[in-house]
ZAPA-180239 format. One record per residue (C-alpha): x, y, z; residue number from 1. Coordinates in pm, 1 decimal, padded with zeros to 6 digits. Example, Ala and Ser with C-alpha at 12.3 -4.5 7.8 and 13.67 -1.06 7.14 Angstrom:
2
<rec east="01230.0" north="-00450.0" up="00780.0" pos="1"/>
<rec east="01367.0" north="-00106.0" up="00714.0" pos="2"/>
% end
This chain:
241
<rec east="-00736.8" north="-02635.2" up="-00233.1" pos="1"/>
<rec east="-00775.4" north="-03061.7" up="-00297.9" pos="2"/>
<rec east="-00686.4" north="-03131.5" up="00055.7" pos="3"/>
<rec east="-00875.0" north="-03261.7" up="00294.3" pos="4"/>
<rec east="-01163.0" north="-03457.1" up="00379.4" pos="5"/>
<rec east="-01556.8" north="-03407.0" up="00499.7" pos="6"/>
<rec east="-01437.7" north="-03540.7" up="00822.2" pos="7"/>
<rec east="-01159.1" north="-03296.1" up="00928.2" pos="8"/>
<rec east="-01185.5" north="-03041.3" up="00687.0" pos="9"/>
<rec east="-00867.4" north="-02889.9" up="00473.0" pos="10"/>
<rec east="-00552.6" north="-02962.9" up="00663.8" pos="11"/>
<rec east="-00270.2" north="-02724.7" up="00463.4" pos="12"/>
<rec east="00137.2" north="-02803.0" up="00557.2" pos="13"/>
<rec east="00116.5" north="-02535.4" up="00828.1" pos="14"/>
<rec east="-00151.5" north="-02716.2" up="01015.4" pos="15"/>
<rec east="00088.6" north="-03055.2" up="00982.2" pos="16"/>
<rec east="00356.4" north="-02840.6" up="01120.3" pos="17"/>
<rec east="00176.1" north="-02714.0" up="01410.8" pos="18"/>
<rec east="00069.0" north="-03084.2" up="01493.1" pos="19"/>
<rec east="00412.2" north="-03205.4" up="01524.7" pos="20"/>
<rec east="00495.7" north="-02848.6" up="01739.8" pos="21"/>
<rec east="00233.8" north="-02988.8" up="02000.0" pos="22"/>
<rec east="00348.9" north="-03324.1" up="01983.9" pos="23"/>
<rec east="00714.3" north="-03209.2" up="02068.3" pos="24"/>
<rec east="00564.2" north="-02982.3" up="02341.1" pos="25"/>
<rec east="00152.3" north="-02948.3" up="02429.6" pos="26"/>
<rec east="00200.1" north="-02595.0" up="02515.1" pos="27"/>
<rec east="00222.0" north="-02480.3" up="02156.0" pos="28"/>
<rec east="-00068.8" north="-02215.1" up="02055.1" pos="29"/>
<rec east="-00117.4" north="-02194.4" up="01700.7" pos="30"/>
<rec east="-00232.3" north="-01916.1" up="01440.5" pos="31"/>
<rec east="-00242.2" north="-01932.3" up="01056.0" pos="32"/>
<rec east="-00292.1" north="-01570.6" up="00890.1" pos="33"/>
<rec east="-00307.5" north="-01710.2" up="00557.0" pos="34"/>
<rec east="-00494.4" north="-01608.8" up="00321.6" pos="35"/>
<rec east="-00495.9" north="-01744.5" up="-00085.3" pos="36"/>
<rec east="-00435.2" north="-01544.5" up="-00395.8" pos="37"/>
<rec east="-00240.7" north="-01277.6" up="-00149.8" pos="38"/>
<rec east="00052.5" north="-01102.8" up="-00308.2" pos="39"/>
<rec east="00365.9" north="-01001.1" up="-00088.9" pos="40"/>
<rec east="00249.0" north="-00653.8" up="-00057.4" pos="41"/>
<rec east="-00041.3" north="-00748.9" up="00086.4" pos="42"/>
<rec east="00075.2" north="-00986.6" up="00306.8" pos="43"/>
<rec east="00290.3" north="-00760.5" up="00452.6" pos="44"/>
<rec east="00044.1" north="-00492.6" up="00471.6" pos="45"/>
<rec east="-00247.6" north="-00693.0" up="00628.9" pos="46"/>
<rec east="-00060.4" north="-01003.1" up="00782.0" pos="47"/>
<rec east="00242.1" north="-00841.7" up="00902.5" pos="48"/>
<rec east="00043.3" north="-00635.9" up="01211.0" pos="49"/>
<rec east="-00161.7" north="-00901.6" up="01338.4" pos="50"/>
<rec east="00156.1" north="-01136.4" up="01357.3" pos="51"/>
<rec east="00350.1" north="-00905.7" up="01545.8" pos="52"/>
<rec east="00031.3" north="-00793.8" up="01810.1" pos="53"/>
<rec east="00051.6" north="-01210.6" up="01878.2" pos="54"/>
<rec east="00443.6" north="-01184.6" up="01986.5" pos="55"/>
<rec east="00500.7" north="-01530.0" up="01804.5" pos="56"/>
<rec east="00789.4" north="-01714.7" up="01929.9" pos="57"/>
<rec east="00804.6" north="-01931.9" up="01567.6" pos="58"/>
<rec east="00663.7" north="-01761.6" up="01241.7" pos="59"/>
<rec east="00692.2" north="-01904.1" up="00897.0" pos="60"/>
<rec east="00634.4" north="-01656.7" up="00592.4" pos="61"/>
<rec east="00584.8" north="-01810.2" up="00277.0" pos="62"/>
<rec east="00515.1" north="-01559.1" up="-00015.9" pos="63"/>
<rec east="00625.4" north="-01467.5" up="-00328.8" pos="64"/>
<rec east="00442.7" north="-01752.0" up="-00543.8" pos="65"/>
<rec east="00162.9" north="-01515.3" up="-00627.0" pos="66"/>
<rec east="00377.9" north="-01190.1" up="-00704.8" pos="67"/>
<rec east="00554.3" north="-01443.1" up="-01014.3" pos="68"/>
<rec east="00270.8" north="-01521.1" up="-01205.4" pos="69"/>
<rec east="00194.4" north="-01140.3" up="-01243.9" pos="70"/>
<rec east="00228.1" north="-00949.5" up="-01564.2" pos="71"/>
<rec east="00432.2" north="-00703.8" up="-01383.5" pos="72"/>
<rec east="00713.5" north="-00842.9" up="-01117.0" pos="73"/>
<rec east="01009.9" north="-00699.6" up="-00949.7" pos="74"/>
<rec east="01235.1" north="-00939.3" up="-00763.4" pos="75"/>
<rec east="01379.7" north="-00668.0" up="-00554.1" pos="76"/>
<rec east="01029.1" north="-00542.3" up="-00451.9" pos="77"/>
<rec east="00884.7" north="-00863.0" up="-00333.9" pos="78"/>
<rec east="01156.7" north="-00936.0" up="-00183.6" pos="79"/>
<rec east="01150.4" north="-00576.9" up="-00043.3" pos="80"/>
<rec east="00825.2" north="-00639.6" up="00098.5" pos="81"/>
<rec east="00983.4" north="-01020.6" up="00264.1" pos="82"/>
<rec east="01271.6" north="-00891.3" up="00443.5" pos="83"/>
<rec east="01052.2" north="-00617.6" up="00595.7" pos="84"/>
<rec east="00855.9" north="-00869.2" up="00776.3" pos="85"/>
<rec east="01153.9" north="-01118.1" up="00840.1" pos="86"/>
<rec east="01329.6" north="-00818.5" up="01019.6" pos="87"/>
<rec east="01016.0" north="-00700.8" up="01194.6" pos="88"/>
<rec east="00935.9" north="-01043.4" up="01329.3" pos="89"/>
<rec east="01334.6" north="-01101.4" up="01401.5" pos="90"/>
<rec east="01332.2" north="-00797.7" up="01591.6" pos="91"/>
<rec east="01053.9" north="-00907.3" up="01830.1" pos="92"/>
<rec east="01240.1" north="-01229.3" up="01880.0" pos="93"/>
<rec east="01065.2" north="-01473.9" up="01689.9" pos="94"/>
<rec east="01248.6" north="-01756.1" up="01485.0" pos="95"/>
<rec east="01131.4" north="-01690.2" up="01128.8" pos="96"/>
<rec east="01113.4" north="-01961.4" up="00857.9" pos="97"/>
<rec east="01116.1" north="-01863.1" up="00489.0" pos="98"/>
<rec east="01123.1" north="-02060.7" up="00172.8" pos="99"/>
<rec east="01307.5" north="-02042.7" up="-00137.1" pos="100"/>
<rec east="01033.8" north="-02142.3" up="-00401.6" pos="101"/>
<rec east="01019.8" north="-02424.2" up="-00647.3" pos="102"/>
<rec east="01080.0" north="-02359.3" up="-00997.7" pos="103"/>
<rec east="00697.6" north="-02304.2" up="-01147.6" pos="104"/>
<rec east="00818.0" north="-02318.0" up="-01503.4" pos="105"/>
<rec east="00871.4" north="-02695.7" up="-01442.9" pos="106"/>
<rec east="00487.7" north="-02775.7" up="-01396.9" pos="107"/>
<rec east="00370.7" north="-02517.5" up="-01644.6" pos="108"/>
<rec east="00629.6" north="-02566.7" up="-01972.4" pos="109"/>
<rec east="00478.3" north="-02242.8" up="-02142.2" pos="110"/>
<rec east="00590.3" north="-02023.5" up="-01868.8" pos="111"/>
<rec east="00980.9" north="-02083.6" up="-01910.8" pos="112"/>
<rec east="00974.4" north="-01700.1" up="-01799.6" pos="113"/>
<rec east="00884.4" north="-01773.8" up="-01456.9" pos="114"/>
<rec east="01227.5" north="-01978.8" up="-01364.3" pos="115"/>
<rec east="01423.2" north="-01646.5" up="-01418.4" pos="116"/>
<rec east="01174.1" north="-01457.5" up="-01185.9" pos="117"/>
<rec east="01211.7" north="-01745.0" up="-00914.7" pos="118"/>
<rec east="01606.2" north="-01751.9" up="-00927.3" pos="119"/>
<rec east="01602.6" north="-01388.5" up="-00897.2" pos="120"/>
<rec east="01380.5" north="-01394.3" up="-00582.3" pos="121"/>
<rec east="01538.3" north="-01694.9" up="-00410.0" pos="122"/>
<rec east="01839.9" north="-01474.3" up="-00444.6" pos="123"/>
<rec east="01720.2" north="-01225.9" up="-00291.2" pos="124"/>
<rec east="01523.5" north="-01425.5" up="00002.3" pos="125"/>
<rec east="01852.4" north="-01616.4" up="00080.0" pos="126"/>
<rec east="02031.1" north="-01303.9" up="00124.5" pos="127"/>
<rec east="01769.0" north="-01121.9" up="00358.3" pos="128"/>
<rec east="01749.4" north="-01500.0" up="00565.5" pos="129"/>
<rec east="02135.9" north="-01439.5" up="00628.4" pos="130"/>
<rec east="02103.1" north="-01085.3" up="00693.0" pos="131"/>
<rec east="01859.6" north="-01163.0" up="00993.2" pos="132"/>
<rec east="01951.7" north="-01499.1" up="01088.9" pos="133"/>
<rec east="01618.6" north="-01663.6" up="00962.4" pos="134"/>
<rec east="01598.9" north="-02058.3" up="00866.0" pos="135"/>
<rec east="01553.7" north="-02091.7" up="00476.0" pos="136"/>
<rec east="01344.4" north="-02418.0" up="00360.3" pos="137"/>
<rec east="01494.8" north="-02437.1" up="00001.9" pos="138"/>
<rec east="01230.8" north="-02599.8" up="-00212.1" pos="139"/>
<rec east="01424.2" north="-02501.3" up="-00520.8" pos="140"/>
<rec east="01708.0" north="-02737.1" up="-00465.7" pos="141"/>
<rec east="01543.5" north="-03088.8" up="-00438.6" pos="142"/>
<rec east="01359.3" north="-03148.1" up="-00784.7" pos="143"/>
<rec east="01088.1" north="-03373.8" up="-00624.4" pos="144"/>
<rec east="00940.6" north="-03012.7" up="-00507.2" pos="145"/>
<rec east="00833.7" north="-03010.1" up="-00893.2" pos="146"/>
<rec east="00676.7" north="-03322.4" up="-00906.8" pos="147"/>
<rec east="00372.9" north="-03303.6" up="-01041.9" pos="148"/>
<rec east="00243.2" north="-03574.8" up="-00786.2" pos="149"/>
<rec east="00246.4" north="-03337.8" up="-00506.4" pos="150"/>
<rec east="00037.5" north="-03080.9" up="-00673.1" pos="151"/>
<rec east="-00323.6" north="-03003.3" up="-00740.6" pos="152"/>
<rec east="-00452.5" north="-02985.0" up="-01083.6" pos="153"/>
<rec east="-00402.9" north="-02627.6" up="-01095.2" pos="154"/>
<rec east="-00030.9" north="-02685.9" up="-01035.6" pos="155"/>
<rec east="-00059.3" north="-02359.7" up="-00828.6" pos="156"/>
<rec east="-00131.9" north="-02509.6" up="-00456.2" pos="157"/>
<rec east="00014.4" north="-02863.5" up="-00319.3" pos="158"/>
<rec east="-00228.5" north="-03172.3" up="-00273.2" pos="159"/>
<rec east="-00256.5" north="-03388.1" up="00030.0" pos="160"/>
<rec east="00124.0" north="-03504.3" up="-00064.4" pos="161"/>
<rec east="00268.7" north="-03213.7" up="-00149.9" pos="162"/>
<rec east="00116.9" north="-03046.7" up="00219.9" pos="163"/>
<rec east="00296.0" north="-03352.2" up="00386.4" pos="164"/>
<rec east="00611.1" north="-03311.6" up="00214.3" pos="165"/>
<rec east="00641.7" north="-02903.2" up="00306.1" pos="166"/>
<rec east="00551.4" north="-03027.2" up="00676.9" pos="167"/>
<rec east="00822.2" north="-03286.5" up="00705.3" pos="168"/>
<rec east="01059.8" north="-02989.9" up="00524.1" pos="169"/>
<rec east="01006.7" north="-02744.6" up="00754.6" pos="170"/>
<rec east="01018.2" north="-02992.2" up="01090.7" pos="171"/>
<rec east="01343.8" north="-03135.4" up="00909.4" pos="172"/>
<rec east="01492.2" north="-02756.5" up="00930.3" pos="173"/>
<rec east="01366.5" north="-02722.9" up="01248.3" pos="174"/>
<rec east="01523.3" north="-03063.2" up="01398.4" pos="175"/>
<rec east="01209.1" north="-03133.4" up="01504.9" pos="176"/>
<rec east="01163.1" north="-03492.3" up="01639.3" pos="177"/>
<rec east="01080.7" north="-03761.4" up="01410.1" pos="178"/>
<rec east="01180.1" north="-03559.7" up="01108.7" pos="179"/>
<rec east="01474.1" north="-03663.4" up="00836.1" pos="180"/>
<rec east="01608.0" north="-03596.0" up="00499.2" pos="181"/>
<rec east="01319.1" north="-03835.1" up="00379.9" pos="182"/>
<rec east="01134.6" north="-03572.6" up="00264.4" pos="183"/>
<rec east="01407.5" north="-03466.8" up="-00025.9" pos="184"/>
<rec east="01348.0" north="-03862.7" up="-00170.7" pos="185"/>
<rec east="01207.7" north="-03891.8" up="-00522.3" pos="186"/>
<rec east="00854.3" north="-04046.0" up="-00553.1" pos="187"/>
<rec east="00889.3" north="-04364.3" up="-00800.7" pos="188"/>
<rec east="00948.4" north="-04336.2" up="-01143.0" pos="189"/>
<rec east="00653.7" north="-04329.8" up="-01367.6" pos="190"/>
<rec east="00560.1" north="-04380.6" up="-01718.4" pos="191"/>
<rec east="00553.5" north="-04079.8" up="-01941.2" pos="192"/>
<rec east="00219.1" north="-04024.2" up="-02057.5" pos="193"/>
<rec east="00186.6" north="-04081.9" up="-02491.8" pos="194"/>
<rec east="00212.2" north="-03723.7" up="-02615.0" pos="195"/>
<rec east="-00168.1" north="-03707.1" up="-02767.6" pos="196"/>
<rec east="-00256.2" north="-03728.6" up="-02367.0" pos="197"/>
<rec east="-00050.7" north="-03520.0" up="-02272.3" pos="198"/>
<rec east="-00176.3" north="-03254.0" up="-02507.0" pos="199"/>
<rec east="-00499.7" north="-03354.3" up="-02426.0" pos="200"/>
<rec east="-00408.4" north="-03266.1" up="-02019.5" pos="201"/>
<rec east="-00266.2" north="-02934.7" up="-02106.1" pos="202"/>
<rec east="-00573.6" north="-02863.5" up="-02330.7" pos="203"/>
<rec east="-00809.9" north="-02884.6" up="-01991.2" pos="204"/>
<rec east="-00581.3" north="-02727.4" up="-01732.9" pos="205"/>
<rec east="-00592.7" north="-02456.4" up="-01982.8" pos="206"/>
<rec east="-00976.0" north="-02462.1" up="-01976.7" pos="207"/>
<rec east="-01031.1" north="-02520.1" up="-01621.6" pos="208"/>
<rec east="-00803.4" north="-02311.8" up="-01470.3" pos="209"/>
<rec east="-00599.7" north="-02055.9" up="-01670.8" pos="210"/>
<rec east="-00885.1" north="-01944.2" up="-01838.4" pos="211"/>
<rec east="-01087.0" north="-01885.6" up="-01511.8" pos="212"/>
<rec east="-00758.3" north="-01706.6" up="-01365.1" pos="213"/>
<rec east="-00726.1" north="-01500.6" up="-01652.3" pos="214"/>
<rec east="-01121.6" north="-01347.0" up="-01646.6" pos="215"/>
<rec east="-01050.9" north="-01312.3" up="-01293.0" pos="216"/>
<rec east="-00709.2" north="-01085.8" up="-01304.0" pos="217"/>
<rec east="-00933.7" north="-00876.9" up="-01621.1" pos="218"/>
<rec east="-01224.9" north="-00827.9" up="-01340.8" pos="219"/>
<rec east="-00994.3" north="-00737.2" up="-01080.8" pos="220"/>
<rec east="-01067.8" north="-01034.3" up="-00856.9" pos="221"/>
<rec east="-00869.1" north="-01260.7" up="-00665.3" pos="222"/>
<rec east="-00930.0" north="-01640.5" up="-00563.0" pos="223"/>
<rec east="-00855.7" north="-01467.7" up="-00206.8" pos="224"/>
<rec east="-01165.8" north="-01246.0" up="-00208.6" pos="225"/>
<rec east="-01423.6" north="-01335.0" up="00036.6" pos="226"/>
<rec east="-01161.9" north="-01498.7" up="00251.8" pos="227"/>
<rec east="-01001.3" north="-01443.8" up="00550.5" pos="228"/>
<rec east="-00787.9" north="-01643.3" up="00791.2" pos="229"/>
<rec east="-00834.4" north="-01995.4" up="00978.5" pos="230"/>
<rec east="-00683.3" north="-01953.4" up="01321.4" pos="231"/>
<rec east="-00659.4" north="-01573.8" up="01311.5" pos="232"/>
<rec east="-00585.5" north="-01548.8" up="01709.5" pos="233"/>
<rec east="-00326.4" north="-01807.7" up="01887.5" pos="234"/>
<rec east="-00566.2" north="-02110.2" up="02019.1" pos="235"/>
<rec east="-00447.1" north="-02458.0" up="02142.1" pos="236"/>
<rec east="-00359.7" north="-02685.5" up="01895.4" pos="237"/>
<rec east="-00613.8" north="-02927.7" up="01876.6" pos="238"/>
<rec east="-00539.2" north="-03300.2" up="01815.1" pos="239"/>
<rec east="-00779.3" north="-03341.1" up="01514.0" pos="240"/>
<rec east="-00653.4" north="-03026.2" up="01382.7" pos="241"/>
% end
């Protein structure tokens, strides 16, 4: 997911997080069920169990992103699927984080479609997060979360600074120490790119990565296959995590 290095490895926002948890307080255990290319549905179906057998005290759920880019999407039904596990984990007394998304039409122009399926389901996630008194990280209000500097080439997953950003969000929700509003700032302004380049750059996403997402979705694959968690048991966080 272009984060990373051969040193430490891939180091994703909820590892970042769970560094500043153990700096606040070394007693912090740490478990990441993620898994990419996941839809809602089956996050709740295969994530959901294993995060309630670990009685988590703090649990972030970040879904939906997946569910959008399908041909087929119902706002209530994802959502459905999120307030399930926001009440589950509620009820078992965990603090549970979710996220409003970012709109993706921003990054990919074509897709105007997508903004209306985002706005639906941040509607629907803020409502469930009131319902059962979860803490909402609203990446659709702050327009840097559509930056194109903080995402990979895809523009489906974050870079290094996009991973960095989502950390300092969610500490900055969670007044955890050494956090601030900083992470809402704009990057510096840059030059717009001529339009020929432009065209050229949308020419070669399309040919490195929507066409390889399309003949997977016609196969019935996933990017997801073949995967499974990081840190699928609660472990010590360590300090080169």
């Amino acid at each position: 997911m272009n984060d990373g290095d051969e040193v430490r490895g891939y180091r994703g926002w909820a590892d970042r997080l769970a560094v500043q948890l153990a700096a606040a307080d070394p007693r912090v255990h740490y478990a990441n069920l993620a898994v990419r290319g996941r839809l809602t549905q089956e996050v709740h179906a295969e994530q959901l169990p294993v995060a309630l057998s670990l009685r988590p005290d703090l649990v972030t759920v970040l879904a939906g992103m997946n569910d959008l880019l399908r041909p087929r999407f119902d706002a209530a039904e994802v959502a459905g699927h999120q307030e399930r596990m926001v009440a589950a984990l509620t009820g078992l007394g965990a603090h549970v984080v979710t996220f409003a998304l970012p709109d993706p039409s921003v990054l990919v122009p074509a897709a105007r479609g997508l903004a209306k399926r985002a706005q639906d389901l941040n509607a629907h996630v803020r409502e469930a997060a009131g319902r059962h008194g979860a803490t909402v990280v609203d990446l659709s209000a702050h327009p840097v979360c559509t930056d194109a500097r903080l995402w990979s080439p895809d523009r489906l997953h974050l870079n290094t600074l996009g991973h960095t950003r989502l950390a300092a969000a969610v500490g900055h929700a969670l007044d955890l120490p050494g956090n601030d509003p900083q992470w809402m700032s704009p990057l510096a302004p840059q030059r717009r790119p001529a339009a020929w380049r432009r065209a050229v750059g949308e020419a070669h996403w399309v040919a490195s990565f929507v066409g390889p997402w399309l003949l997977r979705r016609l196969r019935g694959r996933s990017s997801g296959d073949g995967r499974t968690a990081k840190r699928p048991a609660l472990a010590p966080v360590e300090e080169n995590l």
